[in-house]
BAVO-470963 format. One record per atom (N, C-alpha, C): residue in one letter; x, y, z. Coordinates in steps of 0.001 Angstrom, whole numbers, plus 500000, padded with zeros to 6 digits. Atoms other than C-alpha are relative to their C-alpha. Example, Ala and Ser with C-alpha at 12.3 -4.5 7.8 and 13.67 -1.06 7.14 Angstrom:
<pts>
a500890498810500000 a512300495500507800 a500900501200500000 s499180498810499940 s513670498940507140 s499230501090500730 
</pts>
This chain:
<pts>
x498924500640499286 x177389728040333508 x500756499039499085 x498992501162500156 x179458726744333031 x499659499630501370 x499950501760500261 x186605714292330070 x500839499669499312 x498805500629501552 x188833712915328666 x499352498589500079 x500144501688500968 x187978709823326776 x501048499864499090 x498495500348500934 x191399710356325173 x499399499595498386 x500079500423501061 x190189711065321939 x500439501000499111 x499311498584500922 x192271713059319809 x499867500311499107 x500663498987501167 x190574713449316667 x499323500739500344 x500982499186499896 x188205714884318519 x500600501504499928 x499700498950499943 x190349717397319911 x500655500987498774 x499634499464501138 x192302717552316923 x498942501173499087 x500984499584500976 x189110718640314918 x499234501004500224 x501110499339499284 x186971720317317311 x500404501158500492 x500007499336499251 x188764721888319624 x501473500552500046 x498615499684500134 x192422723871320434 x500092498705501463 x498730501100499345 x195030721291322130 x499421500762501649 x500206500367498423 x193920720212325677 x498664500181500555 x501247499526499539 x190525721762325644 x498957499106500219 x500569501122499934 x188937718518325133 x499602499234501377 x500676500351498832 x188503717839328762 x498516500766501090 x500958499248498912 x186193720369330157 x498686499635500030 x501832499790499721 x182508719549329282 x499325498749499801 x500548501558500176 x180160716845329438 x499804500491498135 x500297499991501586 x178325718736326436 x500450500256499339 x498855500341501069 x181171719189324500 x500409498704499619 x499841501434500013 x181584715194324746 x498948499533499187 x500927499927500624 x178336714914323793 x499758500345498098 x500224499721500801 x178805717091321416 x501160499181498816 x498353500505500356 x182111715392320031 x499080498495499843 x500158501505500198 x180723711742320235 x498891499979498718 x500918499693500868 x177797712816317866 x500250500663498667 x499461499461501407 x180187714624315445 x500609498687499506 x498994501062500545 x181996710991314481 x497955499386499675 x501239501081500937 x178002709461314123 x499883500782499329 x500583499638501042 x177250712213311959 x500544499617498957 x498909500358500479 x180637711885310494 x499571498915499145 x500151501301500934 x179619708146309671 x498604499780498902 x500947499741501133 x176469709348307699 x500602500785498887 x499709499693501256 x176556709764303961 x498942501691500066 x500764499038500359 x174036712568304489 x499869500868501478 x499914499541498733 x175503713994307928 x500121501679499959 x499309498527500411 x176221718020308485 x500894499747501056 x498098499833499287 x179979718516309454 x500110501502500813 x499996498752499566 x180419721509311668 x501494500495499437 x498460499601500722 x183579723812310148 x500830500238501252 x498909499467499100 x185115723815313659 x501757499362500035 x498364500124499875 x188846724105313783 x500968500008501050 x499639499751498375 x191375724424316337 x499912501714500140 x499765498114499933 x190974727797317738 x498164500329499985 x501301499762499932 x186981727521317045 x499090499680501322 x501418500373499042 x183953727280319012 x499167499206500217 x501463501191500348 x181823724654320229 x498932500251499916 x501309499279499656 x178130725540319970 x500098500014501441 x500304500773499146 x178060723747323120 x500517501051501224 x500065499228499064 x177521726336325716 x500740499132501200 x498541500903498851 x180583724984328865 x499040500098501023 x501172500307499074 x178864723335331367 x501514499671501672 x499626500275498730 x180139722983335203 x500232498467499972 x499587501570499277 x179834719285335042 x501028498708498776 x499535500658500989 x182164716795333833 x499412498461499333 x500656501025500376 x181642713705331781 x499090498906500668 x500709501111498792 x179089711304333864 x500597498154499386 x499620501253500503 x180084707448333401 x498615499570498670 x501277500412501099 x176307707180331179 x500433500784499147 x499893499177501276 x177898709795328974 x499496499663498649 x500394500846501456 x177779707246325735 x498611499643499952 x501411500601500055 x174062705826326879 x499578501482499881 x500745498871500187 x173175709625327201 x499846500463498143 x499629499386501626 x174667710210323354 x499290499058499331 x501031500353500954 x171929707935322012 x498950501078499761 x500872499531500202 x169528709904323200 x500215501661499272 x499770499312500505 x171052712996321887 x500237500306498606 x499871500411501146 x171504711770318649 x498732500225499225 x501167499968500497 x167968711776318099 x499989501520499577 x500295498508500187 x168174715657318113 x500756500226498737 x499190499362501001 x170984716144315504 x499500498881498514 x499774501449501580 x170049712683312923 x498375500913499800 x501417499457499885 x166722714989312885 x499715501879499051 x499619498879500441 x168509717958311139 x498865500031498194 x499869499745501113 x167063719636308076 x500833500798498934 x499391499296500691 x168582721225305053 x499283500596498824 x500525499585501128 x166414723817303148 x499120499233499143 x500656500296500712 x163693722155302655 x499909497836499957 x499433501384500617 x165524718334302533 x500328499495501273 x499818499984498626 x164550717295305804 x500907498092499933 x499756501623499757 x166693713982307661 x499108499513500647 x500855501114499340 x163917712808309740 x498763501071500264 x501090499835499670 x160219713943310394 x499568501418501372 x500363499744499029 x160540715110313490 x500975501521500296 x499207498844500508 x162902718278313026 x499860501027500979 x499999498657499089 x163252720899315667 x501000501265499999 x498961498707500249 x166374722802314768 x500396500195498176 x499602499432501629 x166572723941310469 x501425500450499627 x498544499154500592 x169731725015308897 x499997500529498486 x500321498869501612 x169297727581306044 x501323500693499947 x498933499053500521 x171161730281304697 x501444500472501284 x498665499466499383 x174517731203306148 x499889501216500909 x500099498523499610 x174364733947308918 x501248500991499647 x498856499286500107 x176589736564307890 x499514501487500765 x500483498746499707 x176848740404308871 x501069500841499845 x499145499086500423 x178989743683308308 x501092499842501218 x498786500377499701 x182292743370309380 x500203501238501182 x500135498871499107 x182097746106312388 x501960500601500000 x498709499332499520 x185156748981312469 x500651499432501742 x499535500567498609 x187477747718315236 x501046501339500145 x498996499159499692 x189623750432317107 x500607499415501296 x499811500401498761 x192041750025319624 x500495500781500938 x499798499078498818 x192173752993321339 x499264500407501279 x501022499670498684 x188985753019323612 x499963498889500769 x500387501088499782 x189304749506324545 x499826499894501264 x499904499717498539 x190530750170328303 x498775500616500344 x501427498913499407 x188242753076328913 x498712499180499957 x501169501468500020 x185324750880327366 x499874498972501256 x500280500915499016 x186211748164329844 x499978500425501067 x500001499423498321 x186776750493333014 x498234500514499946 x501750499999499949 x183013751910331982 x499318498940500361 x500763501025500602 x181628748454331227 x500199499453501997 x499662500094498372 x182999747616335120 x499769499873500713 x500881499104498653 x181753750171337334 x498768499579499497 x501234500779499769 x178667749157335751 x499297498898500592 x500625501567499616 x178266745629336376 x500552500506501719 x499788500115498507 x179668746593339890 x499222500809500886 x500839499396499295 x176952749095340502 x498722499609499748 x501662500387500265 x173968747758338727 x499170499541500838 x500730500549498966 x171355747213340843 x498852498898499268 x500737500805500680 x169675744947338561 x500914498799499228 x499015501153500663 x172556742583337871 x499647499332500807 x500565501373499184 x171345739177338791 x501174499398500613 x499261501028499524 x174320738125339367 x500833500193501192 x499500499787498593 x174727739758342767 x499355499438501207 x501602500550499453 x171680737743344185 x501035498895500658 x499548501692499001 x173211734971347184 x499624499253498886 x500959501529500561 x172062731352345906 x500428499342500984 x499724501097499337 x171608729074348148 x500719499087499671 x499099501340500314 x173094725420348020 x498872499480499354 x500848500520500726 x169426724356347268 x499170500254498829 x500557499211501477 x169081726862344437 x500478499248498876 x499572500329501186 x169750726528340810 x500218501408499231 x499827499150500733 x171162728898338656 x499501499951498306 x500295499742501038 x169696729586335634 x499976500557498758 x499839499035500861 x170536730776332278 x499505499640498590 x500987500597501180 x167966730750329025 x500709501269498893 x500104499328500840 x169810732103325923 x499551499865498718 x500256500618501428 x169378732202321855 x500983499969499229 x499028500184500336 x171939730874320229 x499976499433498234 x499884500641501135 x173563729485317087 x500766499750499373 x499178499996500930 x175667728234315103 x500651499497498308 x499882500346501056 x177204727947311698 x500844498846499259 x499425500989500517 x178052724739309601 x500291499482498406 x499902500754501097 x179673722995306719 x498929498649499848 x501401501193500247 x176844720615305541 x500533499389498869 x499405500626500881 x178074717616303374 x498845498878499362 x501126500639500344 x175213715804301231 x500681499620498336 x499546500801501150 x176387713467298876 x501391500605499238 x499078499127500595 x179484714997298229 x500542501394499822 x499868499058500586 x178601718182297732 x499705501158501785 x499803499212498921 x179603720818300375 x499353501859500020 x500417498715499870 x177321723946301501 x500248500584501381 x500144499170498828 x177582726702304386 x498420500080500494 x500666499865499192 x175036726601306771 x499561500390501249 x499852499601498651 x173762728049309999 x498693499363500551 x501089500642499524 x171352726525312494 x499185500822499905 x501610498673499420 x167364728483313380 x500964500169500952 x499962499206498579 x168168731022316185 x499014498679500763 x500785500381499124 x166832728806319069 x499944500597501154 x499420499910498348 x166700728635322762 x500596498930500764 x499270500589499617 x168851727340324968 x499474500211501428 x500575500394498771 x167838726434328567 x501243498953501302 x499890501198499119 x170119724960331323 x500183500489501292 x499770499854498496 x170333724729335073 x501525499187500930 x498986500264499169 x173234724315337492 x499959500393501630 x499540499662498745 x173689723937341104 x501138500928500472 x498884498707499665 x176084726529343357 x501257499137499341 x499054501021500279 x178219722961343410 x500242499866498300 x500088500252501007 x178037722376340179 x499854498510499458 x500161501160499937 x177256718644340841 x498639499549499391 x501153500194500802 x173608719054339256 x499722500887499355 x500384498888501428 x172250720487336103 x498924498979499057 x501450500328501113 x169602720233333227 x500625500829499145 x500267499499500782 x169662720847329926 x499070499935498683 x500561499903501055 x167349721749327359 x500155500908498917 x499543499751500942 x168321722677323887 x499400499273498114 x500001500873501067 x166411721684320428 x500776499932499292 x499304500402501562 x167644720115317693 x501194499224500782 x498996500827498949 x170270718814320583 x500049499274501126 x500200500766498733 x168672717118323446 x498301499891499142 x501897499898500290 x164347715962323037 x499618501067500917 x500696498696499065 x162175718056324457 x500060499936501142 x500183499882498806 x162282717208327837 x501856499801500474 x498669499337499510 x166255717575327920 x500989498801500345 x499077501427500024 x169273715519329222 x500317500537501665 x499496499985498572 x170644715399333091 x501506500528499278 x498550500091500331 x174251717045333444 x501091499610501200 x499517500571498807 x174554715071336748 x500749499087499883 x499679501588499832 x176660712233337468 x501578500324500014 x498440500275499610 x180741711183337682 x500823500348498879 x499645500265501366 x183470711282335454 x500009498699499562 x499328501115500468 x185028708545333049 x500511498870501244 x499249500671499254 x186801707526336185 x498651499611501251 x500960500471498100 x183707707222338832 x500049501159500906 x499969499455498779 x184977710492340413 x499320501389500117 x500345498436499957 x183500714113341316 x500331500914499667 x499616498547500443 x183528716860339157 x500900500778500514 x499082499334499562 x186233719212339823 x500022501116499155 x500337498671501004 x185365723061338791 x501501500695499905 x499202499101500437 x187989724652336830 x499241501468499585 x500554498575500673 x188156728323334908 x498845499294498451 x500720500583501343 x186470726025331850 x498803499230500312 x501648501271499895 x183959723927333823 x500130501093501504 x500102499380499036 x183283726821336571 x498829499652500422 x501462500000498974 x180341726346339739 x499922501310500190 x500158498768499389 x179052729237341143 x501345499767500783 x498666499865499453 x181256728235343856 x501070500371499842 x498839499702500642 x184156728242342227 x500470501212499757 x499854498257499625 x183600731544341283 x500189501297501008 x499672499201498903 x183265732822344196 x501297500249500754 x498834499954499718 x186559731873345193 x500914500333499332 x499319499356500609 x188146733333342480 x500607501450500676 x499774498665499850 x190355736517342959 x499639501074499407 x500552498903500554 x189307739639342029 x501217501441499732 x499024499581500478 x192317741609341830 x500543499346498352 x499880500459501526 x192576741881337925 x501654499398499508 x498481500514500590 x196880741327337670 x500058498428500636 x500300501520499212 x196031738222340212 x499328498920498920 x500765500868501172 x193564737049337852 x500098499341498737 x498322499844501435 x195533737643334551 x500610498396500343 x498848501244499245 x198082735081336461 x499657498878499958 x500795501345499802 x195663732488337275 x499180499273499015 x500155500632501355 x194134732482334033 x501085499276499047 x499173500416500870 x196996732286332189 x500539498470500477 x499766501600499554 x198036729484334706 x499395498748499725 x500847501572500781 x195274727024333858 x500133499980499106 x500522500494501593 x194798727604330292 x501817499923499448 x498659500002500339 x198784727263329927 x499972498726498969 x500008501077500683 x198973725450326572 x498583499844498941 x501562500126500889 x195505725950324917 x500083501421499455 x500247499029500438 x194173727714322775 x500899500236498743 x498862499274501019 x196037729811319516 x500959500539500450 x498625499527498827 x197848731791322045 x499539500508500703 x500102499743498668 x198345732657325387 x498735501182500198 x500718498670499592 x196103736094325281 x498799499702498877 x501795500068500308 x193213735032322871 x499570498737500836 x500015500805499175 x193535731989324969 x498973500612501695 x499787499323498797 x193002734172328272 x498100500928499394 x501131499435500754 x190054736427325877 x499207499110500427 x500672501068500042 x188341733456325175 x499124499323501431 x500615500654498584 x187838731907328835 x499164500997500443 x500738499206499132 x187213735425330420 x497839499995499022 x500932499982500477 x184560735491327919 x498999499149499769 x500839500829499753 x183177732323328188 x499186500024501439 x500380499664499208 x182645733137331390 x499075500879500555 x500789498760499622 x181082736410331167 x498411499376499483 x500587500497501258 x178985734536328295 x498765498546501229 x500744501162499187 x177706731073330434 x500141499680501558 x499989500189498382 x178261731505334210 x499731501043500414 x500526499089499478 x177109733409336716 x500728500697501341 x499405499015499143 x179824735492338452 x499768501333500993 x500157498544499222 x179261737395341434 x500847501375499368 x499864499088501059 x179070740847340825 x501582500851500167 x498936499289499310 x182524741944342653 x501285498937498465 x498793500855500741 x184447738916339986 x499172500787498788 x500678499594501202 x182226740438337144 x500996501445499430 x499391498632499797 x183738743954337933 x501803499450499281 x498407500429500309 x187226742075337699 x500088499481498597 x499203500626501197 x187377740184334840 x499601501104498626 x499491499072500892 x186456742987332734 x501217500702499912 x498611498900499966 x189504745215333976 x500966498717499528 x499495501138500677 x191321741871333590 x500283499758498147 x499710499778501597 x190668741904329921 x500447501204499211 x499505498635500315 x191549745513329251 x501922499742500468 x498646500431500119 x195093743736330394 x500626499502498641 x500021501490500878 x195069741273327290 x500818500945498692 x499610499484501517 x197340742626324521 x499095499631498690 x500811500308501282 x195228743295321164 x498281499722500275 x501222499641500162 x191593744167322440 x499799500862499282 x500362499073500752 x189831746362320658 x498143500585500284 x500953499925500216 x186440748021320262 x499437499924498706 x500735500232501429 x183844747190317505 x498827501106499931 x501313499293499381 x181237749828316695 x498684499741499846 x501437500930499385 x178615747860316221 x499727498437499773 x500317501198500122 x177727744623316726 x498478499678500389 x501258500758499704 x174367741975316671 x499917499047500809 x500228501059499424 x173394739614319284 x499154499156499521 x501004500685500289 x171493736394318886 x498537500569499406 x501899499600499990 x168000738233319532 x500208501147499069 x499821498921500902 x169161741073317010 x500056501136500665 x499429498504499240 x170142744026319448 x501044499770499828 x498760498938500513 x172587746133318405 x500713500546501272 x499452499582498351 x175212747151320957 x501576500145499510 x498435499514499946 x179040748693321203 x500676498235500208 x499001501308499327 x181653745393321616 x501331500304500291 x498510499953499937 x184756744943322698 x500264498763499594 x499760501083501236 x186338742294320554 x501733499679500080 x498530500293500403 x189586740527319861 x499975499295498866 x499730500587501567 x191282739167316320 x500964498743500639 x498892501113500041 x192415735472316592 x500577499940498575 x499410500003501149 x194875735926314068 x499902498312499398 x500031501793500304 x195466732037313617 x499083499477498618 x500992500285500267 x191890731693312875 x499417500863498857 x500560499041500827 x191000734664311383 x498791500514500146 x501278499318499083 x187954735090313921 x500034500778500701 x499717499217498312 x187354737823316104 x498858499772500669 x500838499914498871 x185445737440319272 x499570501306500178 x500446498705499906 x182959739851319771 x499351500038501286 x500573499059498745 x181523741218323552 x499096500802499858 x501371499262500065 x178094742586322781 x499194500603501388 x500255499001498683 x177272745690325536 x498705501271499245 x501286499129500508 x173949747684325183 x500549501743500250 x499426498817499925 x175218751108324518 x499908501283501157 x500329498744499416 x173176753216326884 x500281499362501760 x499849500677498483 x173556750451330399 x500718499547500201 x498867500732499955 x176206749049329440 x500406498064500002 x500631501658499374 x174997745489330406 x500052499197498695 x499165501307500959 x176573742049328513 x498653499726499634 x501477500880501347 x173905740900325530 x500540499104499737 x500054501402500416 x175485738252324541 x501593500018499194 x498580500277500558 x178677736865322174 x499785499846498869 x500012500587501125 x179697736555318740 x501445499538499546 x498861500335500675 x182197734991316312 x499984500517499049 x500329499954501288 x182676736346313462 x501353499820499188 x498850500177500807 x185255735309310383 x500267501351499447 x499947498728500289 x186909738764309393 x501650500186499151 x498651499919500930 x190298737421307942 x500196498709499435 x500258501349500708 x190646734652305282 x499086498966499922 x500556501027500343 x189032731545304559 x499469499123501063 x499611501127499212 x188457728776306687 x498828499085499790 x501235501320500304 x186215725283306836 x499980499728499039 x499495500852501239 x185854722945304260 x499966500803498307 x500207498968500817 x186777724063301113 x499669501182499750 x499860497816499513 x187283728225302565 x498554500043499525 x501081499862499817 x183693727826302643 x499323501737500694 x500085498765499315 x183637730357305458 x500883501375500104 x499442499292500725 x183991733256304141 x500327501667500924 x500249498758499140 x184665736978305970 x499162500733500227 x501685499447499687 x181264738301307149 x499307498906500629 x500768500917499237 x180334734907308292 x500129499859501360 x500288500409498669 x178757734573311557 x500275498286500886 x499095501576499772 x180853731347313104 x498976499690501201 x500303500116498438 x178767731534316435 x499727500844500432 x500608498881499952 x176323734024317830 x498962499376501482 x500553500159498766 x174674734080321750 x499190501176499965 x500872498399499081 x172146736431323437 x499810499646501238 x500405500679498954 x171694735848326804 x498692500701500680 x501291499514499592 x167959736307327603 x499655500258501681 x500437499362498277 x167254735997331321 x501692498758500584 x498974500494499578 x170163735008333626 x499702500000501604 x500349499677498528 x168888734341337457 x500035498777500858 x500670501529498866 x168230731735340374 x498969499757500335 x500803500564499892 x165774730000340514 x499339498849501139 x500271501696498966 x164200726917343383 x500172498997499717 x500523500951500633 x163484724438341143 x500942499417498514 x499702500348502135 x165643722619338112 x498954499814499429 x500875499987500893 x163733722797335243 x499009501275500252 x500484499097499880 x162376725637336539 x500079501324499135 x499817498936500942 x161731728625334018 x499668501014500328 x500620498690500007 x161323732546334663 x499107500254499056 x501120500007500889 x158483734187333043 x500629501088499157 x499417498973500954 x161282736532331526 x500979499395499139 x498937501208500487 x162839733691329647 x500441500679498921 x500093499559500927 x162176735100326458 x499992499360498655 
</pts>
């Protein structure tokens, strides 16, 4: 599942123009890039505008403890190692060698068909979780393995880096008014609340970027409707309007849990998007191999990748990958590099926050 603190380097740095309001843990993650920032021996993430936050989009917005929460989060990242050259003792997330991987053929002639297949699947599967009611007193649940890749700055001297594959763990109400998350190397072990108000004192309010179940549900499902309504919120973000439009549907497909009738839609929806394509093979987090459908942010020079298990069809997970020019400090990141890489292991409802399936993985 899926603030402003009016801070515009952040957005400047982090994120494309306006995006800067949607997530607590993007705030989080943003208030913790200026302490690393102020270490001589911090790692810099290479995100740009147009890039990715690690920071899986959460339903809830900033809580007023946001800043008291970003101590304790701090502990996770001032805790980083580098090959060996650890910052603190206690170390739960590594950053080694650079993930890279083969640059997958992109075509763009199956892309439709692909997505009308990919579709009817999710709209017939009888094993898609994400056709399951949830109560009000449920929690939705989604445990993936994620990761991502960084510019690391140590005394000057600038290397490419990518985090360990971890796991990722959080919970959300239908509302989207309560949540949990657990994440090493980014929260302690026992996690952070993603409950509470905004900046202002007031109640979350689910957009297409900070979606509840709810929310979802009330979405349209007519794909030219949808199209419309995307484009309507994200009016202004992003590189442009249609990787703009990519991007969300895919965050979506990626960290929330869309009934299965909006699931059906926002694929055909994206088979709208001028400049999809198919990839023929791509890697998820957990290392399955699977068909994608993909788009090229020219801008950036990333394409988004849509990782689908060839024979069920069924969403594995997301990638980034750099596939045109340079980018991050000193064109560090080079074409083959893996910018950002998901799997999504189990995806279900649950009774209990903090509650874990035994198919977590």
């Amino acid at each position: 599942m899926n603030a402003d603190l009016s801070r515009p380097s952040f957005a400047e740095r982090e994120l494309p123009a306006g995006r800067h309001q949607f997530h607590k843990e993007r705030l989080m993650a943003q208030i913790l890039e200026d302490l690393r920032a102020a270490d001589a021996e911090a790692a810099t993430p290479i995100r740009t505008a147009g890039s990715r936050n690690p920071f899986l989009r959460s339903s809830i917005l900033v809580p007023a403890a946001g800043f008291a929460l970003a101590g304790a989060l701090a502990a996770g990242f001032f805790t980083y190692v580098d090959q060996g050259a650890p910052d603190g003792t206690d170390s739960t997330v590594a950053t080694g060698p650079a993930l890279t991987t083969r640059i997958g053929a992109a075509d763009p002639r199956g892309a439709t068909q692909l997505l009308d297949r990919i579709s009817l699947a999710a709209a017939t599967s009888s094993s898609n979780a994400a056709g399951r009611a949830v109560r009000a007193d449920q929690f939705i649940y989604i445990g993936s393995k994620t990761a991502t890749t960084y510019v690391k700055t140590v005394n000057g001297k600038h290397t490419l880096v990518s985090e360990e594959l971890h796991m990722r763990h959080q919970w959300n109400s239908p509302d989207g008014t309560k949540g949990w998350l657990i994440e090493p190397g980014n929260t302690g072990p026992e996690g952070v609340t993603l409950e509470g108000t905004d900046e202002k004192g007031q109640a979350p309010t689910a957009n297409l970027n900070a979606p509840s179940y709810d929310y979802l549900a009330g979405l349209p499902t007519d794909p030219a409707e949808l199209l419309r309504r995307i484009q309507e919120e994200t009016k202004g973000q992003g590189n442009s309007p249609d990787q703009e439009a990519f991007t969300t549907i895919g965050d979506l497909l990626r960290g929330s849990y869309p009934p299965d009738e909006l699931t059906a839609a926002l694929y055909k929806t994206a088979a709208k998007i001028p400049g999809v394509v198919t990839v023929d093979d791509a890697v998820d987090a957990a290392g399955r191999h699977g068909i994608a459908v993909a788009r090229l942010d020219e801008k950036s020079g990333r394409r988004e990748e849509w990782i689908f298990d060839r024979q069920t069809l069924a969403f594995l997970g997301e990638r980034t990958v750099q596939v045109q020019g340079e980018s991050g400090e000193r064109g560090l990141v080079k074409p083959g590099t893996v910018v950002f890489t998901n799997a999504v292991m189990t995806r279900t409802v649950v009774d209990r926050i903090k509650e874990q399936p035994a198919t977590t993985g």
